[in-house]
C-alpha positions as CSV (number, residue, x, y, z in Angstrom):
1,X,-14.4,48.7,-18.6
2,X,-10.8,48.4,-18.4
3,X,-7.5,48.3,-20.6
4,X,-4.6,45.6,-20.5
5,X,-1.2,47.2,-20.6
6,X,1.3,44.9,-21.5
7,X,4.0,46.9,-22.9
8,X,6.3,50.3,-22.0
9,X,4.7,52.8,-24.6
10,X,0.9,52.0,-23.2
11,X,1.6,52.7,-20.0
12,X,3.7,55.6,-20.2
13,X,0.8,57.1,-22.5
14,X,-1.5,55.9,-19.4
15,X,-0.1,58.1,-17.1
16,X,0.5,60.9,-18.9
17,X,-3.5,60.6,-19.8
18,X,-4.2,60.3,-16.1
19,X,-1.8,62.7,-14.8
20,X,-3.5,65.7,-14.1
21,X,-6.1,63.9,-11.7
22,X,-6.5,65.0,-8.2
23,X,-7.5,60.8,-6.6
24,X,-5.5,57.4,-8.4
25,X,-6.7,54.2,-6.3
26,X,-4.1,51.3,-6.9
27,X,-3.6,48.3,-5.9
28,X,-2.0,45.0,-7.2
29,X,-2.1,41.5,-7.0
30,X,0.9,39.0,-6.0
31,X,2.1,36.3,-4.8
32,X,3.7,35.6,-1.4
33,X,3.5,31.7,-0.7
34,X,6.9,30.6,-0.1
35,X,8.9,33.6,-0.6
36,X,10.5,36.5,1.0
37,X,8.9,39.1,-1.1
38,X,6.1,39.0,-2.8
39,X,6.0,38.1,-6.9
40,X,3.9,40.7,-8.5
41,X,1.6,39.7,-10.8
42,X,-0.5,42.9,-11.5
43,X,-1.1,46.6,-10.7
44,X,-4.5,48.1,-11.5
45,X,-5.1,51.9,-11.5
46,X,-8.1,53.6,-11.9
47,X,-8.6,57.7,-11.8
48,X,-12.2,57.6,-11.6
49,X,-12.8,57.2,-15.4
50,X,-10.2,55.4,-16.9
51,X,-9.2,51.9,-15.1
52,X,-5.9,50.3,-16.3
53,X,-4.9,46.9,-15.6
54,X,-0.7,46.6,-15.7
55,X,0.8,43.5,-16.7
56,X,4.5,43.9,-15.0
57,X,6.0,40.6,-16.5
58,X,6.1,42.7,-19.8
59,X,6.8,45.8,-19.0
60,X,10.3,47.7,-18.4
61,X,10.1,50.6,-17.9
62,X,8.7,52.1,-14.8
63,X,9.9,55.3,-14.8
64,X,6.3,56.9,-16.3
65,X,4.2,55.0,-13.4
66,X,7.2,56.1,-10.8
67,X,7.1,60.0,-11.1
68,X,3.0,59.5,-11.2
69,X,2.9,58.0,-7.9
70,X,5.3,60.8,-6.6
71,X,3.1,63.7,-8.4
72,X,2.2,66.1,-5.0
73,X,-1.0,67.3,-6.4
74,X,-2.6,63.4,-6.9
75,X,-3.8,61.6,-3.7
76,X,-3.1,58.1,-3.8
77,X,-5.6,55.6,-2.6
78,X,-4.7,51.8,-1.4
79,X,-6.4,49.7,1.3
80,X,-4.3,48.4,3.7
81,X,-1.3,48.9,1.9
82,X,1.7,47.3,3.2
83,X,2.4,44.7,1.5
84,X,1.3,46.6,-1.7
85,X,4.5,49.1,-1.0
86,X,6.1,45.9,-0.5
87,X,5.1,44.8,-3.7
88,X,5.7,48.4,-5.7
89,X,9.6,48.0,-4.3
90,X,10.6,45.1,-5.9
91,X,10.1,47.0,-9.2
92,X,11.8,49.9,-8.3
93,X,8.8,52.2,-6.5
94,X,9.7,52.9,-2.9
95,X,8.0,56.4,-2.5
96,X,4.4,56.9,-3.2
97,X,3.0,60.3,-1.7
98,X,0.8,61.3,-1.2
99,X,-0.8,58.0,0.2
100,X,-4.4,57.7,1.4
101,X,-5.0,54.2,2.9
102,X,-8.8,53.4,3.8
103,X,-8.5,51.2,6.3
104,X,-6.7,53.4,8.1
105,X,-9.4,56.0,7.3
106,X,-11.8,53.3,8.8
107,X,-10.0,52.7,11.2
108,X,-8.9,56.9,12.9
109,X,-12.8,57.1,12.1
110,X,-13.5,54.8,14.9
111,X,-14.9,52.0,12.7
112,X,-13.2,49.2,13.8
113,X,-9.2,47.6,13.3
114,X,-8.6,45.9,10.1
115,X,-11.5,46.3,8.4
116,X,-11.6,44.4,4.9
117,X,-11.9,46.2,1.5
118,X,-15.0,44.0,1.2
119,X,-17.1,45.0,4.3
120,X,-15.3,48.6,3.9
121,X,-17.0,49.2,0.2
122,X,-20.5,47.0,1.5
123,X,-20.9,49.6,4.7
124,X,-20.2,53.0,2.0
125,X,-21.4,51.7,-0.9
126,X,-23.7,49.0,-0.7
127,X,-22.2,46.8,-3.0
128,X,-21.4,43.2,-2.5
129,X,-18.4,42.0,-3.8
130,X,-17.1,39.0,-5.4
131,X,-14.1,37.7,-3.6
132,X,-13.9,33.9,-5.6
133,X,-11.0,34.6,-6.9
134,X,-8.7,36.1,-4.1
135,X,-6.7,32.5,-4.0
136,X,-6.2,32.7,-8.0
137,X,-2.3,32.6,-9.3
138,X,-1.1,36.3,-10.9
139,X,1.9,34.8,-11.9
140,X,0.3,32.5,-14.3
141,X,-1.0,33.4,-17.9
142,X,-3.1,34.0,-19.5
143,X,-5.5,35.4,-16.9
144,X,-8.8,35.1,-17.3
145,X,-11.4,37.8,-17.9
146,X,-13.0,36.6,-14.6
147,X,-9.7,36.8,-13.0
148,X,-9.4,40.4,-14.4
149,X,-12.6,41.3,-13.8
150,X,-12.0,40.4,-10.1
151,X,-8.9,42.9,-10.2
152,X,-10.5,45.5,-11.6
153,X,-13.0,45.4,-9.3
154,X,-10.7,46.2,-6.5
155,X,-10.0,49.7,-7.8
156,X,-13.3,50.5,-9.5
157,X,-14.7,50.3,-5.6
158,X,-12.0,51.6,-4.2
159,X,-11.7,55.4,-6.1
160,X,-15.6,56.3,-5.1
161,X,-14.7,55.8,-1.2
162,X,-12.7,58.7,-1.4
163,X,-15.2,61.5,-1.3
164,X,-17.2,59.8,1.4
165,X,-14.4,59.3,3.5
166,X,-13.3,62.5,3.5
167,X,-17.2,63.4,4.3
168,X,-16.9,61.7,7.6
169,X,-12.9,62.8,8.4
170,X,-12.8,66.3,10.0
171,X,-9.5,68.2,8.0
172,X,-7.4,67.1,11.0
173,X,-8.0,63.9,10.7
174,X,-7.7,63.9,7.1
175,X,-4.2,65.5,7.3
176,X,-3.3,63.3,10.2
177,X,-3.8,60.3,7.7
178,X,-1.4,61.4,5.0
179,X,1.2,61.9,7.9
180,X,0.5,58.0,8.5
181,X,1.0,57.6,4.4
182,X,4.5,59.2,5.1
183,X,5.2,57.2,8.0
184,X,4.4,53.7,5.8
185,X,6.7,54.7,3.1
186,X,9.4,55.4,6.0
187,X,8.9,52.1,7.9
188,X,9.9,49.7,4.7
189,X,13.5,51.5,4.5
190,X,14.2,51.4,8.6
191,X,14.8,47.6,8.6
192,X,16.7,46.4,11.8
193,X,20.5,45.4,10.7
194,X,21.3,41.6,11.1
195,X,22.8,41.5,14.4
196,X,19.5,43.3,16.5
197,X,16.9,40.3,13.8
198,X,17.0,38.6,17.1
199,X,15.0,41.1,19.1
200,X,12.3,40.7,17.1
201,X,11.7,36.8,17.9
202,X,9.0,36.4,20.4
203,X,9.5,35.5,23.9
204,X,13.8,36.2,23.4
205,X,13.7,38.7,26.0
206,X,13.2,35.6,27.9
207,X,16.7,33.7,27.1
208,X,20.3,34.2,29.4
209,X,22.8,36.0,27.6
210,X,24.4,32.9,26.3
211,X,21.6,32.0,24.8
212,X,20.7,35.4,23.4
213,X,24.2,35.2,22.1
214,X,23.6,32.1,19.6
215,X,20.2,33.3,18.8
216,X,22.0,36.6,17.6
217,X,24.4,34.6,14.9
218,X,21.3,32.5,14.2
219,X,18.9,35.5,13.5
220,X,21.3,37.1,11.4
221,X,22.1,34.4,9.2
222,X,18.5,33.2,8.7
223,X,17.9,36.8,7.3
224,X,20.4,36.9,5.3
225,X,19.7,33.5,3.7
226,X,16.5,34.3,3.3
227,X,17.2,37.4,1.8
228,X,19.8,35.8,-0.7
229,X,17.7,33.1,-1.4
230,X,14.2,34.9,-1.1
231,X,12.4,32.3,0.9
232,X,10.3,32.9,3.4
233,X,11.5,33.4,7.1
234,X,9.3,30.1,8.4
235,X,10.6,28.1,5.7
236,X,14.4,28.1,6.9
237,X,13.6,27.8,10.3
238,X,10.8,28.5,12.3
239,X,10.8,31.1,15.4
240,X,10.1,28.5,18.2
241,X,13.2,26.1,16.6
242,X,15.1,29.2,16.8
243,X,14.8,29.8,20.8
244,X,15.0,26.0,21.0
245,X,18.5,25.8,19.4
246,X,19.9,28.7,21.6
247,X,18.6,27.0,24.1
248,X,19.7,23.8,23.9
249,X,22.7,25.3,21.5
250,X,23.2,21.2,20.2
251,X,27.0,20.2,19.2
252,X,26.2,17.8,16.3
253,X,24.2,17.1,13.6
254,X,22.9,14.2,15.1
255,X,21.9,16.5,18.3
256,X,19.7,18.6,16.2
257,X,17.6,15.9,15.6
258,X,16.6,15.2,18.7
259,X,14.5,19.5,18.0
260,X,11.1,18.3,17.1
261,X,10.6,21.7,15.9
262,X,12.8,21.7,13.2
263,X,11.6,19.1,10.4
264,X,14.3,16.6,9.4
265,X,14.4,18.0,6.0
266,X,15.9,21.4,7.1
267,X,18.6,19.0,9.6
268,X,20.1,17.9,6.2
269,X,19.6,20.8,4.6
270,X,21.3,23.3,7.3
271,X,22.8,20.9,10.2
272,X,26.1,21.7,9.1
273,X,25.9,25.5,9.4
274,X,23.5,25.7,12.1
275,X,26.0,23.3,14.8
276,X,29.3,25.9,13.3
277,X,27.0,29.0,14.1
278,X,26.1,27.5,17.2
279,X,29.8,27.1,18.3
280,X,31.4,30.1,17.0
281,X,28.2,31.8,19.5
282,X,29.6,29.6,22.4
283,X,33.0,31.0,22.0
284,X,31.3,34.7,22.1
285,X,33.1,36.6,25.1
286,X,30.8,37.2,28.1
287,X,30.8,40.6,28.4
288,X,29.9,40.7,24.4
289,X,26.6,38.6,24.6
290,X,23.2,40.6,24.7
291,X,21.6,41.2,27.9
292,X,18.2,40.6,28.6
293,X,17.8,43.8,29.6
294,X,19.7,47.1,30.3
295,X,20.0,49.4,33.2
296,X,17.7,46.7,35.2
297,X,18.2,49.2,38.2
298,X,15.2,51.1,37.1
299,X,13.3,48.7,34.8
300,X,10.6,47.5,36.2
301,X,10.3,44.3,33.8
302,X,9.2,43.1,30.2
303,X,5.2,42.5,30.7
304,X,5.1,45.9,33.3
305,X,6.7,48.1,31.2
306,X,4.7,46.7,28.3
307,X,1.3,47.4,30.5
308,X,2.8,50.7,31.2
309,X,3.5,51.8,27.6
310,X,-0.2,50.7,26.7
311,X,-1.9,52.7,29.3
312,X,0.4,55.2,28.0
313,X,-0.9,54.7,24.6
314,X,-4.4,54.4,25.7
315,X,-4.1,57.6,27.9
316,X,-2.8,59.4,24.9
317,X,-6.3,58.1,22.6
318,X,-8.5,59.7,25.2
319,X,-6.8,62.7,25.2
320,X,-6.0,63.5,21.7
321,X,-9.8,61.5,20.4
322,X,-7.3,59.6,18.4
323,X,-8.2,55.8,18.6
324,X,-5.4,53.8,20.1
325,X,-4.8,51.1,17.5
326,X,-4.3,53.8,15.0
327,X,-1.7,55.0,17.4
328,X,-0.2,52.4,18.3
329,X,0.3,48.5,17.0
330,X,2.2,45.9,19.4
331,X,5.1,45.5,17.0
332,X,5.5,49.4,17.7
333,X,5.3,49.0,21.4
334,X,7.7,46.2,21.2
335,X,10.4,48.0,19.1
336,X,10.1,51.2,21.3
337,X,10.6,48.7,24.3
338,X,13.3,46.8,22.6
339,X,15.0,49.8,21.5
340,X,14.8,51.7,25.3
341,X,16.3,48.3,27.3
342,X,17.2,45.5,25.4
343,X,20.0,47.5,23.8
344,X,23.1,48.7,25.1
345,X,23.7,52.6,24.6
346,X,26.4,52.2,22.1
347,X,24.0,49.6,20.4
348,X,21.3,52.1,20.5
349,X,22.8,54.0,17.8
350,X,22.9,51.6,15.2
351,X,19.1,50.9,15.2
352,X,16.3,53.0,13.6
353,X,14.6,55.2,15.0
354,X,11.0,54.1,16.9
355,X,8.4,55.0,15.2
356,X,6.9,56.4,18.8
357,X,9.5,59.4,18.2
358,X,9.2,59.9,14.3
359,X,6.5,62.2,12.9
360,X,3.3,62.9,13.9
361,X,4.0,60.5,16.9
362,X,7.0,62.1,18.4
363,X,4.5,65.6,18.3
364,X,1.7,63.6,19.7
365,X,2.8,61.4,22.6
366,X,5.8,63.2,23.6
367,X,3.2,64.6,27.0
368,X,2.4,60.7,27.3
369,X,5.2,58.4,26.9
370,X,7.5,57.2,29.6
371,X,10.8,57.9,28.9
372,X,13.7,56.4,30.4
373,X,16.9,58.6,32.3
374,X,18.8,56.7,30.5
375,X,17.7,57.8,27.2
376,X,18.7,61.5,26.2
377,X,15.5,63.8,25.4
């Protein structure tokens, strides 16, 4: 039912074989326990007749799978696919167009948020799969036929929900969708740069300036670690010990103990760098620490102007028959608030751009979306 590539020459001759197909479905399997990004462990593809299961601890060269997933002419299926794209980056794929996601599908079809690949393939197709081995470990070898049964499963379901998708999506909405598959290959490359990593702590638009300030130097170099070390963000220190050290900004090692949010074991490990960050954010200038918020004379506050912006939103899905969690997500609400008043306007340069005025978006809700004086149209 399916082949085991585990070396360069297969799975170039793979995609050649498949490469005049109109519909791939990927996906892969990986691992994302501790670390920053995820460890890939396998990538199965499957054009409708021949199912492929890729074994990237052996392979090389991924230039043959790289300019399949960019063919024009080949729609690629994946459901819910970010943390695939994640996945496909760390081994070099950071474009895969065009993209068809089916929970998305589900999901601008008015079927409900989220929806599992599971329940997704049960509702079109009536089959029940077997998800006993969703916790298995794809780093580890050999796998078992079970375990690569179970992967191969996930494509083998996955290609046949094309055609009935596109049964139930009118052509706009089907074209609407692959403008989304553009948009998730954007959003992975328009990462925030160090200094801003603190606006996207929960509950910091809360903090004084001071305190905004040392969360700044703290958010920045818990990225950065992270990044350099790739652990995961909660493993260094957690959000809530974050705002609790620009908070109480502690002087001494000994001070950062008394943080019940941050485990003794992380004290030892980071005291030192966490009480020098901490000063050298004390010292900060006042007129260089963050404000809470810009141009306050016309901003009606955090939780209004969030209520405003999702009547906005919702205003926009009754209009347009587009439904509102495909058009909008709170992290996007929150980055096109951050991004209007929690920046200054020379800051406001050096961020990306919302995804409320990229794309389809900008088209869509430009009748709909407050936008500030301060902001040039």
């Amino acid at each position: 039912m399916y082949s085991l590539i585990t070396d360069n020459n297969a799975l170039a001759s793979y995609c050649q074989q498949v490469a005049a197909n109109s519909v791939l479905a990927l996906d892969t399997e990986f691992i994302r326990q501790s670390t920053l990004y995820p460890k890939l462990g396998l990538i199965q593809l499957f054009d409708g007749s021949s199912l492929a299961l890729v074994d990237p601890l052996t392979i090389t060269d991924w230039q043959p799978l790289q300019q399949l997933l960019l063919r024009p002419d080949c729609i690629k299926m994946l459901h819910s696919c970010t943390e695939d794209l994640e996945a496909f980056a760390t081994i070099g794929i950071k474009d895969i167009t065009p993209l068809f996601d089916t929970q998305l599908a589900a999901e601008l079809l008015g079927w409900g948020s989220s929806m599992g690949y599971a329940r997704l393939v049960e509702q079109l197709s009536a089959q029940v799969l077997d998800k006993s081995e969703s916790r298995t470990d794809w780093l580890a070898r050999p796998l078992s036929a079970t375990q690569l049964q179970y992967a191969a499963n996930d494509v083998y379901y996955l290609h046949p929900l094309y055609n009935k998708l596109c049964a139930e999506l009118s052509p706009a909405q089907h074209s609407l969708l692959l403008r989304e598959g553009e948009q998730l290959n954007k959003r992975k490359l328009q990462q925030l740069p160090l200094q801003y990593r603190f606006l996207e702590i929960k509950n910091s638009w809360q903090l004084s300036p001071r305190e905004l300030a040392v969360l700044r130097e703290l958010a920045a170099w818990r990225q950065q670690y992270a990044m350099d070390k790739d652990i995961a963000l909660g493993l260094i220190v957690k959000d809530a010990a974050m705002l609790e050290l620009a908070k109480r900004r502690p002087a001494t090692a000994e001070s950062l103990m008394n943080i019940p949010a941050i485990p003794a074991r992380e004290v030892r490990r980071h005291a030192k760098t966490l009480v020098d960050i901490i000063a050298a954010a004390k010292d900060v200038p006042q007129q260089l620490c963050p404000q809470r918020f810009y141009h306050t004379d016309s901003f009606s506050g955090h939780k209004e102007t969030s209520e405003q912006l999702s009547q906005a939103i919702k205003q926009a899905a009754a209009a347009l028959a587009i439904p509102a969690e495909f058009i909008s997500v709170k992290r996007q609400l929150n980055e096109y608030l951050n991004w209007c008043w929690r920046v200054s306007d020379q800051d406001r340069a050096l961020l990306p751009l919302p995804e409320y005025l990229q794309g389809w978006r900008a088209e869509l809700l430009r009748p709909f979306l407050p936008r500030p004086a301060h902001i040039d149209s």
